[in-house]
Structures are given as C-alpha cells and as structure tokens.
C-alpha positions as MATLAB code, in Angstrom:
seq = 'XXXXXXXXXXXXXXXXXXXXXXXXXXXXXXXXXXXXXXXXXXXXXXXXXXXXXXXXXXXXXXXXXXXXXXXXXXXXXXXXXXXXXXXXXXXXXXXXXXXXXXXXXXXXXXXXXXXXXXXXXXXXXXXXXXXXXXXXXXXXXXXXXXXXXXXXXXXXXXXXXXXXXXXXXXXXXXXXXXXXXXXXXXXXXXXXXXXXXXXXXXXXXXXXXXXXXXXXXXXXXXXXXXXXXXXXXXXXXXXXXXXXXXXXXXXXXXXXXXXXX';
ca = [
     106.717   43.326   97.098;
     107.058   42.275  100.596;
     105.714   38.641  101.896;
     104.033   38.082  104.893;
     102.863   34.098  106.671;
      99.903   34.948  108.983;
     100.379   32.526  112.184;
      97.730   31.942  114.907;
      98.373   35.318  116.675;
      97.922   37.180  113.443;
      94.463   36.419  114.098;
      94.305   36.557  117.487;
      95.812   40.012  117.490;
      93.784   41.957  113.829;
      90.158   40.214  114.327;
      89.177   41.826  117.574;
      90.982   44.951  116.968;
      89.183   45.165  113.437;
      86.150   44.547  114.887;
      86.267   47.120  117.598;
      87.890   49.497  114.596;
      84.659   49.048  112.758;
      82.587   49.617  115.683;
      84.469   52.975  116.012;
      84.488   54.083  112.513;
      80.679   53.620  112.114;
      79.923   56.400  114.671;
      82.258   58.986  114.500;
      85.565   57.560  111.931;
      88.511   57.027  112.845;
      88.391   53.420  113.047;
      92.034   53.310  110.933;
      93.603   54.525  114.276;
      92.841   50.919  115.399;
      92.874   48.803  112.656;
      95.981   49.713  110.631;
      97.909   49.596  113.901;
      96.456   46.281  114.584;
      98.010   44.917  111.105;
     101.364   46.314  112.164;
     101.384   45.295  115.824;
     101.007   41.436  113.990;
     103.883   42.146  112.143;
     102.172   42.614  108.636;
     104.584   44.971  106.424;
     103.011   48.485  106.319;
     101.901   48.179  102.679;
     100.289   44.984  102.829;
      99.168   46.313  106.263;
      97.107   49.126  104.292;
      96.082   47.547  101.156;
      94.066   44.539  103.490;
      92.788   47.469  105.953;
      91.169   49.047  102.953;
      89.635   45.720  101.575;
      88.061   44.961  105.370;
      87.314   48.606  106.720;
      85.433   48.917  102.750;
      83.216   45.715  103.166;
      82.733   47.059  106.582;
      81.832   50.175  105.547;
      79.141   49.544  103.730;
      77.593   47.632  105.955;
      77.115   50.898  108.129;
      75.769   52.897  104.820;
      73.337   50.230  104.449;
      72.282   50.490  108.056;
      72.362   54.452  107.928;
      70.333   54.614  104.420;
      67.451   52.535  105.465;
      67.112   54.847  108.705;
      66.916   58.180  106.485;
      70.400   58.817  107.997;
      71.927   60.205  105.109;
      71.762   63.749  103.062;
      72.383   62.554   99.475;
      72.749   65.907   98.446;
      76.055   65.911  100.497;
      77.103   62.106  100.304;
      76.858   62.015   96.525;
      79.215   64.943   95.207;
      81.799   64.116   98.620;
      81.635   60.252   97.518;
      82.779   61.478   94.007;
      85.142   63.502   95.286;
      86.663   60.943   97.529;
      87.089   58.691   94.295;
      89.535   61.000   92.542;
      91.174   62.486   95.597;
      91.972   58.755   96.995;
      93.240   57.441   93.697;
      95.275   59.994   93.510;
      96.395   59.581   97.525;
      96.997   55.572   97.004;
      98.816   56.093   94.138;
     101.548   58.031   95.467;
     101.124   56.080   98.494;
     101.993   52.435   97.189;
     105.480   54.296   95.227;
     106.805   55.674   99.050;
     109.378   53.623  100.449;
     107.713   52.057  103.509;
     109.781   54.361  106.017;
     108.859   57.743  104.543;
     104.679   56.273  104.750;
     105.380   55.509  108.434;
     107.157   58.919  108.831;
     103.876   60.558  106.717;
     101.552   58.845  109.102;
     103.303   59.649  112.454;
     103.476   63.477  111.360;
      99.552   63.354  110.691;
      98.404   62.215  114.015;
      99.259   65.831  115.961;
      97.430   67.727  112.946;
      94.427   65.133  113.148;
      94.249   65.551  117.409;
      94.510   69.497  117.264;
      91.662   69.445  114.424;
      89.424   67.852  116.772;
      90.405   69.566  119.951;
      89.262   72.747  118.130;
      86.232   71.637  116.471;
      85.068   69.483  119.333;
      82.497   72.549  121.030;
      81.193   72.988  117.038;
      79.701   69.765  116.135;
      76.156   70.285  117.777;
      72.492   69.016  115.990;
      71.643   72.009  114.955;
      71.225   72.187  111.632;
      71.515   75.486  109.352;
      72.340   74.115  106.245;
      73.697   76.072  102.923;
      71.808   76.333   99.820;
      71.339   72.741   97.357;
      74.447   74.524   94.997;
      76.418   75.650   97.667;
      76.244   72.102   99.512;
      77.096   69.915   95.892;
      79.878   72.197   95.741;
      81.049   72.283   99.513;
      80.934   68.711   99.569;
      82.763   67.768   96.353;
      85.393   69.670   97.685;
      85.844   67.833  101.214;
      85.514   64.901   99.822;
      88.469   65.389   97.195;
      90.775   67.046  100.263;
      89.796   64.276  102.514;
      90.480   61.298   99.677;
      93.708   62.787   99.261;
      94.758   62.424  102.796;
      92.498   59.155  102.880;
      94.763   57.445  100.179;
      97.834   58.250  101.332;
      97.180   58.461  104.841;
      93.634   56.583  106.112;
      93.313   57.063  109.759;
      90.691   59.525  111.280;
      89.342   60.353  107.505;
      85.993   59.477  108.740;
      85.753   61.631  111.725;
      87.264   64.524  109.803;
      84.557   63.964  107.124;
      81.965   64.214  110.135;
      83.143   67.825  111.206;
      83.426   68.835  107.765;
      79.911   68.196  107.128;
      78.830   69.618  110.254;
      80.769   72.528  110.760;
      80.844   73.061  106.855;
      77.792   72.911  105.789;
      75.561   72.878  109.068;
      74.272   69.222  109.384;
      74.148   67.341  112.481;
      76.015   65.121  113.468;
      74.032   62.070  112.980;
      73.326   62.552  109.458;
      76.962   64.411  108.745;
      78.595   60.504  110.105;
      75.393   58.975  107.528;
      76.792   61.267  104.618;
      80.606   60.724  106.173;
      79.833   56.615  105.591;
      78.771   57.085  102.117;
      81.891   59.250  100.811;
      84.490   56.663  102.961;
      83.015   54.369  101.109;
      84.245   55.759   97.768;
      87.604   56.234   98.859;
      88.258   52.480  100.280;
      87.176   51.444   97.098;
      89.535   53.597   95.171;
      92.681   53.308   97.100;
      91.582   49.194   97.576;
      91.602   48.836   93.563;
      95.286   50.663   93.624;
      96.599   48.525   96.251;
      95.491   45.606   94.187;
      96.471   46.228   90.814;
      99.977   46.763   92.863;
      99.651   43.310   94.733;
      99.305   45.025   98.366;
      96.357   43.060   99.862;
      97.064   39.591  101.793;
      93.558   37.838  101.437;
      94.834   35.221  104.402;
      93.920   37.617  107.070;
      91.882   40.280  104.937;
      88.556   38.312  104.377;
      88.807   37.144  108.272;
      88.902   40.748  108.837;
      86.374   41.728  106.134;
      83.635   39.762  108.755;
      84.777   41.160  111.906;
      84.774   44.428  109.894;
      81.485   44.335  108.911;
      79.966   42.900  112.324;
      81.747   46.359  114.048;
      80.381   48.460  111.464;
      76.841   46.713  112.217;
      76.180   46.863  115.926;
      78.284   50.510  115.555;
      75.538   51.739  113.020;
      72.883   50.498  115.674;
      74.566   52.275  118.711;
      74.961   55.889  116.591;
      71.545   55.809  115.654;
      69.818   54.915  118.559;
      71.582   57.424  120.565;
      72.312   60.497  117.717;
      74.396   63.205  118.166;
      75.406   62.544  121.890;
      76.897   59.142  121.400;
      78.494   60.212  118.308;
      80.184   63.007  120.062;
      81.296   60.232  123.068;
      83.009   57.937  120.587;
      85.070   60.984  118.489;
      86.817   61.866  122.521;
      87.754   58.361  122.497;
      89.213   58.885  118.706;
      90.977   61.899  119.886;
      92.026   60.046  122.697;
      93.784   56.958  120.622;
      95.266   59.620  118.433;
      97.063   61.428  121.202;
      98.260   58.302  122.827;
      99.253   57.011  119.573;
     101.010   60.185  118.489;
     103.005   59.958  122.234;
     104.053   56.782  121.934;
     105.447   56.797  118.498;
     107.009   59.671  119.833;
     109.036   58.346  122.568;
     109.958   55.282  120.569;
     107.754   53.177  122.913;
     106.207   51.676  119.483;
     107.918   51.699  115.888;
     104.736   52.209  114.287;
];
C-alpha cells in the first residue's frame, strides 16, 4: 500500500480546491473533477488520492442533503430506490477499483472524461423545470436502476457522478432540476459511503489531510446548497457549463501530456 507525508503545500494546494469541489458538487455534481485532481496535483498516490476524496466529498455531501431535505428539495420516491442502488453498484465499482494497478485507474479515468463531456453537451438543451413525471412504480424502478449504473461508474470512477445523476433524474423521469440535484445528493451519498468503507477495509484513506478536507468539504457543500436553492434551475444549469467546461479542459490536457493525471 503506498505511503504518503502531507507537507505544508499539501494543504495549501487540497483545502481550497476541496472546498470549491464541494461548492460545485452541491449544485450540479461533478465536484470529483476538482477534488480528486487536487489530491494528485499534491502528489498524493491515486489510491490514497480516492479513498480520502470519498471520506471528505461524503461528510460533505451530506451536509448538502441536509440543507436540500429541510427545503422540500428532494423526491424521496426517487432518492430512496437510486440511494439503494448506488450502494450495491459502488461496492461493486470500489471493489474492482482498489485491485487495478494504479496506471490502468488513471488510464480508466482519462478515457471517461470525453464520454462524461459529450453526455452533457447532448443533454444540456433537456434539463428544463418542467416537470412530467412517470408513474410512483415506474419512478422506484427508473431510479433503482440509475442509481446502480451510476454507483458502478461512481466506485470505480467518481468524477461527474453527481451531475450525471442530475440529468438522469431529469431527463429520465421528468423532474426539475432543482429537486433532480436534491434526489442526485441523496443517492451520492450512498455511494461515498460504500466505496469509502472499501477503501478502508483496504487501508486507502490518509486521515492527515482527509478530515482537513472533510471541513472544507462540508463548508462548499453548505454555502453550494444555499446558492442552488435560492436560484433553482437557472443556477444549477450555470454551474453544470462550468463542469463541462473542467471536463473538457481536463480531458485536453491529459491528452497532450501537459498533466500526468
């Protein structure tokens, strides 16, 4: 299992990046395409890198259900079944996950990134406030299902799971955005704390910098709950461009060989 000393610019370099990540993530997801770069830009190996973003971006998340629950944000007939499916589909995701030699998860999350950008370029004129939702059944069922695909990809892979839970609600099962990102909060949730207990019954979380992160986390998550709700579906919208953005420029950059990560 690889070791890792945290130094002054550990800190300097994952705390306001976390912060802003959790900012992000609580309106639209996608906070992971901050913070687990963040972890690897301070040099943190890429396992211990994901096992202490799921331990902060988890805390941090439910700080944002919290906020979204006690504003009637949330469809429980959606978050529920997708939470439960997020539970299987991300223990099964950080399982196989915490086996890959570090190089082949790198590779894995690198090929993602185009796939995640072109599934919001194409769903980005489909994620309106109108709502036309399915049936009770039809919505357990629709959701369980999302959630497992989505805790999958969230286990193995993390970044933009939130935002893609957001369009799945909305285009899926016709909820708005606001409370699609409400229902999106509650069934991230499920999966950080699946993959988190994987990562540490394998030793892959490095408390030093995690529980800094778990409050900068959390603050992010706050203040990001505050700025979704009081602005609904148009603010939402705002912050998943700037996702798509990060995951282009990300995707580009890797690319080119401009950054190894």
């Amino acid at each position: 299992m690889p070791t890792f000393t945290p130094t002054v610019w550990t800190y300097l370099i994952v705390c306001p990046l976390v912060f802003l990540a959790g900012f992000v993530d609580s309106v639209a997801g996608g906070g992971g395409v901050i913070s687990l770069p963040a972890y690897l830009i301070a040099g943190i190996p890429v396992k211990l890198a994901a096992g202490t973003n799921k331990l902060a971006n988890g805390c941090g998340t439910a700080t944002s259900v919290f906020k979204y629950a006690k504003s009637g944000k949330i469809v429980w007939d959606c978050a529920i079944p997708a939470a439960i499916g997020c539970l299987l589909g991300a223990t099964g995701g950080s399982s196989l996950a915490v086996h890959l030699p570090d190089n082949v998860l790198e590779i894995v999350i690198l090929a993602a990134l185009p796939v995640a950008a072109l599934i919001l370029v194409l769903a980005r004129n489909r994620t309106d406030e109108r709502e036309t939702r399915l049936s009770r059944g039809k919505t357990i069922l629709w959701s369980a299902l999302i959630g497992l695909v989505l805790g999958v990809y969230d286990g193995l892979i993390g970044p933009g799971t939130g935002t893609f839970l957001t369009i799945a609600f909305s285009l899926v099962l016709g909820i708005g955005l606001l409370n699609a990102a409400g229902c999106a909060r509650v069934a991230n949730l499920a999966s950080n704390i699946a993959s988190l207990v994987v990562y540490l019954i394998n030793g892959s979380v490095l408390f030093s910098v995690g529980v800094p992160a778990i409050c900068c986390s959390m603050l992010g998550n706050w203040l990001g709950a505050r700025y979704a709700i009081k602005g609904g579906s148009k603010k939402i919208r705002l912050v998943m461009f700037f996702v798509l953005g990060l995951l282009f420029l990300k995707t580009i950059l890797s690319l080119t060989g401009v950054i190894d990560f």
